[in-house]
Steps between C-alpha positions, in 0.01 A plus 500: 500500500448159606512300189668576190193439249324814365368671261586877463517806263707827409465790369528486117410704152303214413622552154504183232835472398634288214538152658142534571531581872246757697579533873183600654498752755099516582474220770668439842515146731615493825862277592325209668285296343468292820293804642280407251510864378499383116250310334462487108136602549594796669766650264405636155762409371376161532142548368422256243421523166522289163881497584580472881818602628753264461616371909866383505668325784885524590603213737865393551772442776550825754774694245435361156426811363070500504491898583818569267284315282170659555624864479688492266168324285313735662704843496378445912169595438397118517131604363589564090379501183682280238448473154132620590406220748506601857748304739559446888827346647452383834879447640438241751774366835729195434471204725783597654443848604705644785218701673253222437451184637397217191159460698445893448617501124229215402228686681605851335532339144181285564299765656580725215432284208138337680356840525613605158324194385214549689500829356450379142884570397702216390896488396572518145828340622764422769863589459744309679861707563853244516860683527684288187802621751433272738745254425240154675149490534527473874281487774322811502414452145372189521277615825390802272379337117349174764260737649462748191364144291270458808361823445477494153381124456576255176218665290634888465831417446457593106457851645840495710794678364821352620732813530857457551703853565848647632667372183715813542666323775601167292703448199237366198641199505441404834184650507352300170646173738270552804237614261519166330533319834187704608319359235584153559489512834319713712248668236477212288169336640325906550641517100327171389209629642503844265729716714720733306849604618600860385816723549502802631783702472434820731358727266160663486475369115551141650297492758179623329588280236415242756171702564388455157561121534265462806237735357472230197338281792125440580442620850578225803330338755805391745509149707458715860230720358289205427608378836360793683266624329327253319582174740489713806769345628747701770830553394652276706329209323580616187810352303711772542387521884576115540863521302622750758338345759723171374778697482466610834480144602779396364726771659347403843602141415850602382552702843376229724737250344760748542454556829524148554803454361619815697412337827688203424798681468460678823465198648824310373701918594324406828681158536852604369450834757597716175380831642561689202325286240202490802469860505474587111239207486317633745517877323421293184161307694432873620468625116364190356207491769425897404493403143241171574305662743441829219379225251245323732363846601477564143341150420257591765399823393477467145098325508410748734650784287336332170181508717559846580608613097184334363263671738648848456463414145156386478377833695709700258300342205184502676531893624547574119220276379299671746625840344440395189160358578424861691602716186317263249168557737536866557534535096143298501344713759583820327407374181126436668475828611564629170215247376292621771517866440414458131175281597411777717529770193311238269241450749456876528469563122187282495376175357631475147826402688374199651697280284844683581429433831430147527789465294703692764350307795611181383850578424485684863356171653790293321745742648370449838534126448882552409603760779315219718674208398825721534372608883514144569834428370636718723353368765571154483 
Protein backbone atom coordinates (compact mmCIF):
# COMPACT_ATOMS: atom_id res chain seq x y z
CA UNK A 1 0.00 0.00 0.00
CA UNK A 2 1.37 3.25 -0.79
CA UNK A 3 0.09 5.49 1.86
CA UNK A 4 -0.94 4.66 5.20
CA UNK A 5 -4.52 6.49 5.19
CA UNK A 6 -7.59 4.23 4.76
CA UNK A 7 -10.59 3.31 5.54
CA UNK A 8 -11.39 -0.46 5.99
CA UNK A 9 -13.74 -3.10 7.58
CA UNK A 10 -13.88 -6.69 9.27
CA UNK A 11 -15.87 -9.16 9.73
CA UNK A 12 -18.08 -8.63 12.83
CA UNK A 13 -21.58 -9.84 14.68
CA UNK A 14 -22.63 -6.42 14.36
CA UNK A 15 -24.14 -6.84 17.72
CA UNK A 16 -24.84 -3.52 20.10
CA UNK A 17 -23.06 -4.13 23.05
CA UNK A 18 -23.28 -2.17 26.31
CA UNK A 19 -20.93 0.81 25.71
CA UNK A 20 -23.10 1.48 22.84
CA UNK A 21 -20.75 0.13 20.14
CA UNK A 22 -22.07 -1.78 16.74
CA UNK A 23 -19.23 -2.81 14.39
CA UNK A 24 -20.78 -2.99 11.07
CA UNK A 25 -19.95 -5.69 8.87
CA UNK A 26 -22.30 -4.73 5.65
CA UNK A 27 -19.88 -2.36 3.72
CA UNK A 28 -16.32 -2.72 2.27
CA UNK A 29 -13.64 0.28 0.99
CA UNK A 30 -10.72 -0.42 -0.73
CA UNK A 31 -6.90 0.47 1.14
CA UNK A 32 -6.15 3.54 -0.96
CA UNK A 33 -8.03 6.31 -0.95
CA UNK A 34 -5.55 7.97 -3.36
CA UNK A 35 -7.05 5.54 -6.08
CA UNK A 36 -9.90 7.39 -5.52
CA UNK A 37 -11.74 4.09 -4.90
CA UNK A 38 -13.84 5.68 -1.88
CA UNK A 39 -16.07 8.44 -2.04
CA UNK A 40 -18.81 9.19 0.70
CA UNK A 41 -21.37 9.26 -2.12
CA UNK A 42 -20.55 5.96 -3.11
CA UNK A 43 -20.66 4.05 0.24
CA UNK A 44 -23.95 3.49 2.10
CA UNK A 45 -22.66 3.72 4.87
CA UNK A 46 -22.26 7.26 4.17
CA UNK A 47 -25.77 8.05 2.82
CA UNK A 48 -27.21 10.92 4.51
CA UNK A 49 -29.98 11.37 6.51
CA UNK A 50 -31.31 13.74 9.43
CA UNK A 51 -28.10 12.50 11.25
CA UNK A 52 -25.00 12.04 8.90
CA UNK A 53 -22.27 9.96 9.87
CA UNK A 54 -20.00 11.46 12.04
CA UNK A 55 -16.18 11.81 9.83
CA UNK A 56 -13.20 11.81 12.27
CA UNK A 57 -9.67 12.59 11.37
CA UNK A 58 -6.46 11.09 13.16
CA UNK A 59 -3.32 13.18 12.32
CA UNK A 60 -0.11 13.03 14.39
CA UNK A 61 3.76 12.40 14.11
CA UNK A 62 4.72 8.86 12.18
CA UNK A 63 4.41 6.52 15.68
CA UNK A 64 2.19 8.47 18.01
CA UNK A 65 -0.17 5.93 18.24
CA UNK A 66 -3.17 7.22 15.45
CA UNK A 67 -3.94 3.38 14.35
CA UNK A 68 -3.41 2.07 18.09
CA UNK A 69 -5.75 4.75 18.54
CA UNK A 70 -8.21 4.18 15.84
CA UNK A 71 -8.61 0.38 16.41
CA UNK A 72 -8.76 0.20 19.41
CA UNK A 73 -11.92 3.14 19.08
CA UNK A 74 -12.93 1.27 16.41
CA UNK A 75 -12.59 -2.58 17.40
CA UNK A 76 -10.63 -2.22 13.55
CA UNK A 77 -13.66 -2.04 11.78
CA UNK A 78 -13.09 1.86 11.38
CA UNK A 79 -16.88 2.17 9.94
CA UNK A 80 -19.08 1.82 13.55
CA UNK A 81 -21.95 2.58 15.17
CA UNK A 82 -21.67 4.45 18.56
CA UNK A 83 -24.16 5.30 20.88
CA UNK A 84 -26.55 5.16 17.70
CA UNK A 85 -24.75 7.77 15.50
CA UNK A 86 -22.74 6.34 12.73
CA UNK A 87 -18.86 7.15 12.72
CA UNK A 88 -15.79 6.98 10.22
CA UNK A 89 -12.07 7.25 11.37
CA UNK A 90 -9.90 8.08 8.65
CA UNK A 91 -6.19 7.25 10.09
CA UNK A 92 -4.21 9.56 8.05
CA UNK A 93 0.28 9.58 7.42
CA UNK A 94 2.41 11.85 9.70
CA UNK A 95 4.57 14.45 8.11
CA UNK A 96 7.24 12.49 8.67
CA UNK A 97 6.43 9.23 7.16
CA UNK A 98 9.25 6.89 6.17
CA UNK A 99 7.73 5.62 2.84
CA UNK A 100 6.47 9.07 2.01
CA UNK A 101 7.98 12.03 0.98
CA UNK A 102 6.16 15.41 2.95
CA UNK A 103 5.16 16.57 -0.70
CA UNK A 104 3.21 13.08 -1.07
CA UNK A 105 1.63 13.21 2.53
CA UNK A 106 -0.01 16.84 1.82
CA UNK A 107 -1.35 15.67 -1.50
CA UNK A 108 -2.76 12.25 0.07
CA UNK A 109 -4.31 14.13 3.14
CA UNK A 110 -5.47 17.04 0.82
CA UNK A 111 -6.72 14.94 -1.93
CA UNK A 112 -8.67 12.94 0.51
CA UNK A 113 -10.35 15.56 2.51
CA UNK A 114 -11.23 17.96 -1.02
CA UNK A 115 -13.14 15.16 -2.48
CA UNK A 116 -14.86 14.26 0.73
CA UNK A 117 -15.88 17.83 0.78
CA UNK A 118 -16.84 17.98 -2.55
CA UNK A 119 -18.78 15.07 -1.79
CA UNK A 120 -21.05 16.81 0.72
CA UNK A 121 -19.22 15.13 3.91
CA UNK A 122 -17.63 17.34 6.34
CA UNK A 123 -15.47 16.39 9.68
CA UNK A 124 -17.29 16.46 12.82
CA UNK A 125 -13.71 16.82 14.17
CA UNK A 126 -9.89 16.42 13.91
CA UNK A 127 -7.88 14.54 16.48
CA UNK A 128 -4.42 15.38 16.89
CA UNK A 129 -2.13 12.25 18.52
CA UNK A 130 1.25 13.58 20.94
CA UNK A 131 3.38 10.74 22.86
CA UNK A 132 3.33 12.58 26.64
CA UNK A 133 6.68 10.21 26.56
CA UNK A 134 8.45 12.26 24.56
CA UNK A 135 10.46 13.94 26.96
CA UNK A 136 10.82 17.76 24.32
CA UNK A 137 8.61 18.87 21.81
CA UNK A 138 11.27 18.57 19.18
CA UNK A 139 11.53 19.01 15.70
CA UNK A 140 9.32 16.60 14.22
CA UNK A 141 6.59 17.76 16.40
CA UNK A 142 6.80 21.07 15.75
CA UNK A 143 6.95 20.24 11.73
CA UNK A 144 3.78 18.00 12.43
CA UNK A 145 0.99 20.40 14.72
CA UNK A 146 2.63 23.60 12.08
CA UNK A 147 1.16 21.90 9.16
CA UNK A 148 -1.86 20.06 11.01
CA UNK A 149 -3.04 24.10 12.08
CA UNK A 150 -2.55 24.80 8.31
CA UNK A 151 -4.89 22.23 7.49
CA UNK A 152 -7.25 22.81 9.98
CA UNK A 153 -7.20 26.77 9.94
CA UNK A 154 -7.98 29.27 13.14
CA UNK A 155 -11.81 28.83 12.74
CA UNK A 156 -12.31 24.81 13.46
CA UNK A 157 -10.07 24.67 16.10
CA UNK A 158 -13.18 24.42 18.70
CA UNK A 159 -13.65 21.05 16.97
CA UNK A 160 -9.90 19.81 17.58
CA UNK A 161 -9.26 17.40 20.32
CA UNK A 162 -5.78 17.69 21.63
CA UNK A 163 -4.93 13.99 22.57
CA UNK A 164 -1.96 13.25 24.53
CA UNK A 165 -1.21 9.23 24.98
CA UNK A 166 1.62 6.62 26.07
CA UNK A 167 1.16 7.72 29.68
CA UNK A 168 1.97 4.07 30.43
CA UNK A 169 5.45 4.89 29.59
CA UNK A 170 5.86 7.99 32.17
CA UNK A 171 5.52 8.26 35.81
CA UNK A 172 2.16 10.70 36.54
CA UNK A 173 4.12 13.11 37.72
CA UNK A 174 6.14 13.77 34.91
CA UNK A 175 3.50 13.30 32.67
CA UNK A 176 0.97 16.06 34.41
CA UNK A 177 4.53 18.40 33.89
CA UNK A 178 4.70 18.21 30.05
CA UNK A 179 0.97 18.24 30.05
CA UNK A 180 1.06 21.55 31.81
CA UNK A 181 3.99 22.74 29.67
CA UNK A 182 1.84 21.62 26.62
CA UNK A 183 -0.69 23.83 27.62
CA UNK A 184 1.37 26.78 28.07
CA UNK A 185 3.38 26.28 25.45
CA UNK A 186 2.81 24.54 22.46
CA UNK A 187 -1.17 24.05 22.67
CA UNK A 188 -1.80 27.11 24.42
CA UNK A 189 -2.71 29.48 21.40
CA UNK A 190 -4.89 26.11 19.47
CA UNK A 191 -6.51 26.03 23.39
CA UNK A 192 -7.42 29.81 23.46
CA UNK A 193 -8.96 29.28 20.38
CA UNK A 194 -11.51 26.33 21.82
CA UNK A 195 -9.20 23.32 21.46
CA UNK A 196 -9.62 20.70 24.10
CA UNK A 197 -6.73 18.52 25.35
CA UNK A 198 -7.89 14.96 26.50
CA UNK A 199 -6.05 11.84 27.93
CA UNK A 200 -6.13 8.81 26.64
CA UNK A 201 -4.95 6.08 28.46
CA UNK A 202 -4.93 2.96 25.96
CA UNK A 203 -8.14 1.54 26.58
CA UNK A 204 -11.13 1.05 24.33
CA UNK A 205 -13.35 2.85 27.22
CA UNK A 206 -10.92 5.91 26.78
CA UNK A 207 -10.67 6.26 23.52
CA UNK A 208 -14.41 6.29 22.63
CA UNK A 209 -14.79 8.44 25.42
CA UNK A 210 -12.94 10.81 23.21
CA UNK A 211 -15.48 9.81 20.39
CA UNK A 212 -18.32 11.01 22.31
CA UNK A 213 -16.49 14.37 22.84
CA UNK A 214 -16.07 15.04 19.05
CA UNK A 215 -19.56 13.80 18.19
CA UNK A 216 -20.86 16.82 20.59
CA UNK A 217 -19.44 19.00 17.55
CA UNK A 218 -21.38 20.60 14.59
CA UNK A 219 -19.92 19.19 11.44
CA UNK A 220 -16.58 21.17 9.94
CA UNK A 221 -15.63 22.89 7.07
CA UNK A 222 -11.59 22.68 7.29
CA UNK A 223 -9.11 25.70 6.15
CA UNK A 224 -7.77 23.34 2.92
CA UNK A 225 -11.27 22.26 2.04
CA UNK A 226 -12.29 25.77 1.54
CA UNK A 227 -9.00 26.17 -0.20
CA UNK A 228 -9.73 23.59 -2.78
CA UNK A 229 -12.86 23.34 -3.12
CA UNK A 230 -14.46 26.43 -2.61
CA UNK A 231 -11.33 28.95 -3.57
CA UNK A 232 -10.11 26.59 -6.17
CA UNK A 233 -6.92 27.07 -5.25
CA UNK A 234 -4.08 24.08 -5.91
CA UNK A 235 -2.61 22.72 -3.04
CA UNK A 236 0.47 24.11 -3.39
CA UNK A 237 -0.96 27.61 -2.85
CA UNK A 238 -2.76 26.67 -0.08
CA UNK A 239 -1.38 27.38 3.56
CA UNK A 240 -0.48 24.13 4.32
CA UNK A 241 1.12 23.77 0.66
CA UNK A 242 3.11 27.13 1.25
CA UNK A 243 4.33 26.09 5.06
CA UNK A 244 6.06 23.03 3.64
CA UNK A 245 7.06 24.65 0.79
CA UNK A 246 8.84 27.25 3.53
CA UNK A 247 10.08 24.57 5.24
CA UNK A 248 11.63 23.21 2.38
CA UNK A 249 13.25 26.50 1.85
CA UNK A 250 14.66 26.82 4.79
CA UNK A 251 16.42 23.38 4.75
CA UNK A 252 17.84 24.31 1.27
CA UNK A 253 19.13 27.50 2.94
CA UNK A 254 20.53 25.63 5.98
CA UNK A 255 22.45 23.13 3.51
CA UNK A 256 23.86 25.78 1.29
CA UNK A 257 25.31 27.62 4.26
CA UNK A 258 26.62 24.45 5.36
CA UNK A 259 28.24 23.63 2.51
CA UNK A 260 29.85 26.81 2.63
CA UNK A 261 31.23 26.51 5.68
CA UNK A 262 32.34 22.93 4.63
CA UNK A 263 34.32 24.31 1.75
CA UNK A 264 36.08 26.65 3.85
CA UNK A 265 37.41 24.08 5.82
CA UNK A 266 38.64 22.11 2.93
CA UNK A 267 40.28 24.88 1.89
CA UNK A 268 42.33 25.85 5.14
CA UNK A 269 43.05 21.17 5.29
CA UNK A 270 44.20 22.18 1.77
CA UNK A 271 46.77 24.81 3.02
CA UNK A 272 48.09 22.94 6.16
CA UNK A 273 48.34 19.60 3.56
CA UNK A 274 46.27 17.69 6.42
CA UNK A 275 45.30 14.74 4.23
CA UNK A 276 43.24 13.15 6.69
CA UNK A 277 41.01 16.04 7.75
CA UNK A 278 40.88 16.65 3.55
CA UNK A 279 39.57 13.33 2.95
CA UNK A 280 36.63 13.08 5.63
CA UNK A 281 35.62 16.66 4.36
CA UNK A 282 35.49 15.64 1.19
CA UNK A 283 33.30 12.25 2.24
CA UNK A 284 31.37 14.85 4.35
CA UNK A 285 30.83 17.45 0.89
CA UNK A 286 29.96 13.97 -0.84
CA UNK A 287 26.89 13.38 1.74
CA UNK A 288 25.98 16.91 2.27
CA UNK A 289 25.66 17.53 -1.64
CA UNK A 290 23.29 14.13 -1.82
CA UNK A 291 21.26 15.52 0.95
CA UNK A 292 20.93 19.32 -0.94
CA UNK A 293 20.61 18.07 -4.21
CA UNK A 294 17.37 15.50 -2.80
CA UNK A 295 15.78 18.78 -1.41
CA UNK A 296 16.04 20.92 -4.62
CA UNK A 297 14.64 17.94 -6.63
CA UNK A 298 11.99 17.87 -4.14
CA UNK A 299 11.45 21.75 -4.20
CA UNK A 300 11.16 21.29 -7.87
CA UNK A 301 8.76 18.67 -8.04
CA UNK A 302 6.43 19.51 -5.46
CA UNK A 303 4.20 22.37 -7.93
CA UNK A 304 4.29 19.99 -10.54
CA UNK A 305 3.10 17.13 -8.26
CA UNK A 306 0.36 19.63 -6.64
CA UNK A 307 -0.51 20.25 -10.34
CA UNK A 308 -0.67 16.69 -10.92
CA UNK A 309 -2.84 15.82 -7.29
CA UNK A 310 -5.42 18.52 -8.12
CA UNK A 311 -6.09 17.32 -11.63
CA UNK A 312 -6.42 13.63 -10.70
CA UNK A 313 -8.69 15.01 -8.16
CA UNK A 314 -10.89 17.15 -10.09
CA UNK A 315 -11.54 14.13 -12.70
CA UNK A 316 -12.24 11.92 -9.73
CA UNK A 317 -15.04 14.39 -8.61
CA UNK A 318 -16.15 15.11 -11.99
CA UNK A 319 -16.35 11.14 -13.13
CA UNK A 320 -18.69 10.79 -10.02
CA UNK A 321 -20.74 13.90 -10.68
CA UNK A 322 -21.11 12.58 -14.02
CA UNK A 323 -22.29 9.19 -12.37
CA UNK A 324 -24.38 10.76 -10.30
CA UNK A 325 -25.82 13.02 -12.93
CA UNK A 326 -26.26 9.60 -15.24
CA UNK A 327 -28.22 7.66 -12.43
CA UNK A 328 -30.38 10.77 -11.46
CA UNK A 329 -31.37 10.93 -15.46
CA UNK A 330 -31.89 7.29 -16.03
CA UNK A 331 -34.34 7.38 -12.78
CA UNK A 332 -36.22 10.35 -14.88
CA UNK A 333 -36.32 8.49 -18.07
CA UNK A 334 -37.84 5.43 -16.55
CA UNK A 335 -40.14 7.32 -14.61
CA UNK A 336 -41.49 8.83 -18.23
CA UNK A 337 -41.98 5.66 -19.57
CA UNK A 338 -44.05 4.67 -16.79
CA UNK A 339 -46.05 8.08 -17.42
CA UNK A 340 -46.16 7.22 -20.94
CA UNK A 341 -47.56 3.79 -20.76
CA UNK A 342 -50.40 4.92 -18.47
CA UNK A 343 -51.38 7.84 -21.07
CA UNK A 344 -51.48 5.22 -23.58
CA UNK A 345 -54.07 2.98 -21.34
CA UNK A 346 -56.07 6.32 -20.54
CA UNK A 347 -56.14 7.25 -24.04
CA UNK A 348 -57.45 3.79 -24.93
CA UNK A 349 -60.27 3.78 -22.32
CA UNK A 350 -61.83 6.79 -24.08
CA UNK A 351 -62.60 10.42 -23.46
CA UNK A 352 -63.86 10.71 -19.92
CA UNK A 353 -60.06 10.41 -19.14
CA UNK A 354 -59.04 13.43 -20.79
CA UNK A 355 -58.36 15.20 -17.65
CA UNK A 356 -55.99 12.32 -16.23
CA UNK A 357 -54.17 12.75 -19.13
CA UNK A 358 -53.39 16.27 -19.43
CA UNK A 359 -52.56 15.99 -15.96
CA UNK A 360 -50.04 13.22 -16.86
CA UNK A 361 -48.61 15.12 -19.86
CA UNK A 362 -47.59 17.95 -17.93
CA UNK A 363 -45.86 16.26 -15.18
CA UNK A 364 -44.22 14.10 -18.22
CA UNK A 365 -43.22 17.44 -19.97
CA UNK A 366 -41.68 18.75 -16.53
CA UNK A 367 -39.77 15.54 -16.32
CA UNK A 368 -38.37 15.98 -19.67
CA UNK A 369 -37.29 19.47 -18.67
CA UNK A 370 -35.35 17.94 -15.57
CA UNK A 371 -33.66 14.82 -17.29
CA UNK A 372 -32.68 17.75 -19.84
CA UNK A 373 -31.20 20.12 -17.65
CA UNK A 374 -29.39 17.01 -16.04
CA UNK A 375 -28.17 15.89 -19.88
CA UNK A 376 -26.53 19.12 -19.94
CA UNK A 377 -24.79 18.96 -16.73
CA UNK A 378 -23.08 16.20 -17.77
CA UNK A 379 -22.00 17.55 -20.59
CA UNK A 380 -20.54 20.63 -19.65
Amino acid sequence: MDMDMWLSTQDGSGQLTPDGYTNVDTFSTPDDLESGGWSPTDDPFMKYSEDPPALIAVLGVTGSGKTTFVNLASRSHLKFILDGRRVVLIDTPGFDDTHMSDTDVLKSIAAFLGESYSAGAKLAGVIYVHRISDDKFGGLAVKNFRMFRELCGEKTLKNVILMTNMWGRVNPQLGAAREQQLRDEHFKTAIDKGAQVHRHNNTPESARAILREVLKNQPIVLKIQRELIDERKDIGQTGAGAELNREIRELVEKHEREMRELEENMRKAMEEKDEESKEELLEEKKRMEERLGKLQKDSAEMQSKFEGARREMEERINTRFEAQMSRIQAGYEAELRKYEERVKELERDGRENASQIATLKKTMAELRKKAADVKRCIVM
